[in-house]
C-alpha positions in Angstrom: 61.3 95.0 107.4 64.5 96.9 108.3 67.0 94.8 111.2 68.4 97.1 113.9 70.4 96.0 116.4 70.0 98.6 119.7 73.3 98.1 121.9 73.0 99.8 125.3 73.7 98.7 128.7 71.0 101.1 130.2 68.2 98.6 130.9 66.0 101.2 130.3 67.1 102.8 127.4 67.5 99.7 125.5 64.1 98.0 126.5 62.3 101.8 125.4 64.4 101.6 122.1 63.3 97.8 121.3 59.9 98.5 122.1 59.3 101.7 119.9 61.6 100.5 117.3 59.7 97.2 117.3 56.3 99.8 117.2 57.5 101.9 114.7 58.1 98.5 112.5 61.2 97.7 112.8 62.7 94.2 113.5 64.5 95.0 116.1 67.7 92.9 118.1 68.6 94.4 121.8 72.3 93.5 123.2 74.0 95.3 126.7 77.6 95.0 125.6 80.0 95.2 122.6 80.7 91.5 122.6 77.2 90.6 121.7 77.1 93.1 119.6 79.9 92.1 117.4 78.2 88.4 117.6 74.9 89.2 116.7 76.2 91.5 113.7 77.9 88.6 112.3 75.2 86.4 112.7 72.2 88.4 111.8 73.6 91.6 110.0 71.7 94.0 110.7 70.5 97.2 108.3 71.7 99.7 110.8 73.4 99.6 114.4 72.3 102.2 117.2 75.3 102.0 119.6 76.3 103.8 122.6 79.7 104.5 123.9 79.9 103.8 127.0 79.4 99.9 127.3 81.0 97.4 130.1 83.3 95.5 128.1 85.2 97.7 125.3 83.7 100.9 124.3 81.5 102.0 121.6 84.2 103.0 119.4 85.9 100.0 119.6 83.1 97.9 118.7 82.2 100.6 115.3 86.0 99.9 114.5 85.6 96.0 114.2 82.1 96.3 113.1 84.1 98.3 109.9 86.9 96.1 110.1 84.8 93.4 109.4 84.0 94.5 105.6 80.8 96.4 105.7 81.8 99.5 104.8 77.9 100.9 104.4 76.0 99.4 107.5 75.2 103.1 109.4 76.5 103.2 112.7 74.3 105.7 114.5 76.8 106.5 117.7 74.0 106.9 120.8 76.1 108.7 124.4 75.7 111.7 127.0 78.9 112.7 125.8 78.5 115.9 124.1 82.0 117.4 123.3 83.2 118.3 119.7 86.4 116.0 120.5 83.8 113.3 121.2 81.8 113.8 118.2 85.1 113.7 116.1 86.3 110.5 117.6 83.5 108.9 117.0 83.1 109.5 113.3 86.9 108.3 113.2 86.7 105.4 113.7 83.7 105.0 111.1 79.9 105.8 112.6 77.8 107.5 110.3 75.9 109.7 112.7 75.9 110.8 116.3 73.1 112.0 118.9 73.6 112.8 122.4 70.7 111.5 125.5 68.2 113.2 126.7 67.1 112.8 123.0 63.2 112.7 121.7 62.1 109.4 120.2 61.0 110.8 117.0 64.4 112.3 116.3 66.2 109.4 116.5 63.2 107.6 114.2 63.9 110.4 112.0 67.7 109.9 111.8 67.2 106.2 111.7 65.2 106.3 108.3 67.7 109.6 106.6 70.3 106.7 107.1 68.5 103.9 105.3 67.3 106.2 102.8 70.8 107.0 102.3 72.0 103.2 102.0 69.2 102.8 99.2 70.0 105.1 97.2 73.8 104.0 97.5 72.6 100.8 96.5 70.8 102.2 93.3 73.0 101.5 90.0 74.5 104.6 88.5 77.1 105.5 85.9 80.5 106.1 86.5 82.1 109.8 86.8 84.8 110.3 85.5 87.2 113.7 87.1 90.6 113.8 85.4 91.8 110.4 86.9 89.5 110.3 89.3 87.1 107.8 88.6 84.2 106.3 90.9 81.8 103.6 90.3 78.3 104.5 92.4 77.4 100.9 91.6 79.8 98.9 93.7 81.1 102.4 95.1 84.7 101.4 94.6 86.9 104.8 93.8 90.3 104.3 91.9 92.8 107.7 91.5 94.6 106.6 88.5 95.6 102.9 88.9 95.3 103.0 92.3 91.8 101.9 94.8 91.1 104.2 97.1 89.4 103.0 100.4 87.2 105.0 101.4 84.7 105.0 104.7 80.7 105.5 103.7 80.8 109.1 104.7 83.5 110.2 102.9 82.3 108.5 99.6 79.2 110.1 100.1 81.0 113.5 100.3 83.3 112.9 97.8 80.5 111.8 95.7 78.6 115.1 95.7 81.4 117.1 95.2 82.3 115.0 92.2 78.5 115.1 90.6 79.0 118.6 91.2 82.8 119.1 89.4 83.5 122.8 88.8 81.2 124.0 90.7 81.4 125.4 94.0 79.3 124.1 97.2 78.6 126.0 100.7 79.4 124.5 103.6 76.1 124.6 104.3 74.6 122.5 101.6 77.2 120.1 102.0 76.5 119.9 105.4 72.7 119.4 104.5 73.0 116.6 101.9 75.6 114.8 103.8 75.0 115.2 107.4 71.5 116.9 107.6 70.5 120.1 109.0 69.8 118.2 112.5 73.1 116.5 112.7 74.6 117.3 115.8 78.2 117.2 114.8 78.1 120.7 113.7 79.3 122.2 110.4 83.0 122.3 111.5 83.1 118.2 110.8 83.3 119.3 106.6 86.7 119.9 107.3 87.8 116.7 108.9 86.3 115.0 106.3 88.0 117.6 103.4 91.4 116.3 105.2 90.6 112.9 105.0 89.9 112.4 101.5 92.5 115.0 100.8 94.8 112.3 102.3 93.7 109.5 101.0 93.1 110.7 97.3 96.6 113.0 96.8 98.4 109.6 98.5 101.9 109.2 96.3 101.8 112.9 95.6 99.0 113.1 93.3 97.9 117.0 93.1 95.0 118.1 95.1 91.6 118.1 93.5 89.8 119.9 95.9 90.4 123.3 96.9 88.9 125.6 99.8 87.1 128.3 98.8 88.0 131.1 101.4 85.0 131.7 103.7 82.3 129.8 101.2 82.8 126.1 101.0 84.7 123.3 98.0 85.5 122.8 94.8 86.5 119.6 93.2 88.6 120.1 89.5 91.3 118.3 87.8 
């Protein structure tokens, strides 16, 4: 039975998402502020995190940044707010949450976004070979990436993006089925949020002035060659 820990301060939001989480068959731990949030993650780790923003003692992005900064790099963080600005959106998948959805939102969405991120985590957690992309090499297994001698740390989204554009070497992908695989079609960040994450793993893979492996393609999508 999947753990989620719920962290709202809205009594009423956070009692209706423990008792339809707890319905729906989920195991389900209910907190109204970051600090028992962080303690209850580190005492009973949960299998994903629905977390809002606005909370009374740091915010929501403060508690996804130690949540990250405590070493679980996979645990979805599903960021739960009213906030519904693009800047928003960006800063909250900065600092490391896996998806985003904005209240009023329908029960069955959130389900649905719920179980496209644990699906996600177990297949992540299936064994694969390595691929191998000039000196690019990433292990699916432990999902550890190295670029020549060096590791590269990576955040779960971006391995998952660099992942299918690595399975997918020479070939190029749409914007639109990146977006699909990676985010879903009825992910609210909005297809624009490719190219933050292009930029990230841009910088973090051509660190020490290794050449760029994956190039735009004007008006279509990427491409990721030696």
């Amino acid at each position: 039975m999947p753990k989620i820990l719920v962290v709202d301060d809205e009594p009423q939001i956070n009692d209706f998402l423990r008792r339809g989480l707890t319905y729906k068959g989920f195991d389900v731990a209910a907190v109204s502020n970051g600090e028992d949030a962080l303690n209850s993650a580190r005492d009973y780790p949960p299998d994903l995190v629905v977390l809002d923003i606005m909370l009374p003692d740091m915010t929501g992005y403060e508690v996804c940044r130690r949540l990250r900064a405590s070493g679980d790099r996979n645990l979805p963080i599903l960021m739960l707010t009213a906030r519904d600005a693009l800047t928003d959106k960006i800063s909250g998948l900065d600092c490391g949450a896996d998806d985003y959805i904005t209240k009023p939102f329908a029960f069955e969405e959130l389900l649905a976004r719920i179980r496209a991120n644990l699906r996600r985590v177990e297949h992540q957690n299936r064994p694969n070979r390595k691929l191998e992309v000039g000196d690019l090499v990433i292990d699916p297994a432990i999902r550890e990436v190295r670029r020549g001698d060096r590791l590269v740390e990576l955040t779960s989204r971006e391995f998952d993006l660099l992942e299918l554009l690595t399975r997918h070497q020479g070939q190029v992908l749409t914007k639109e089925i990146i977006f699909e695989r990676i985010w879903g079609y009825d992910n609210e960040s909005g297809i624009e949020v490719i190219k933050v994450y292009i930029n990230y793993l841009r910088s973090k893979l051509n660190a020490g002035g290794k050449p760029d492996m994956i190039h735009s393609v004007r008006g279509i999508g990427y491409i990721l060659k030696p």
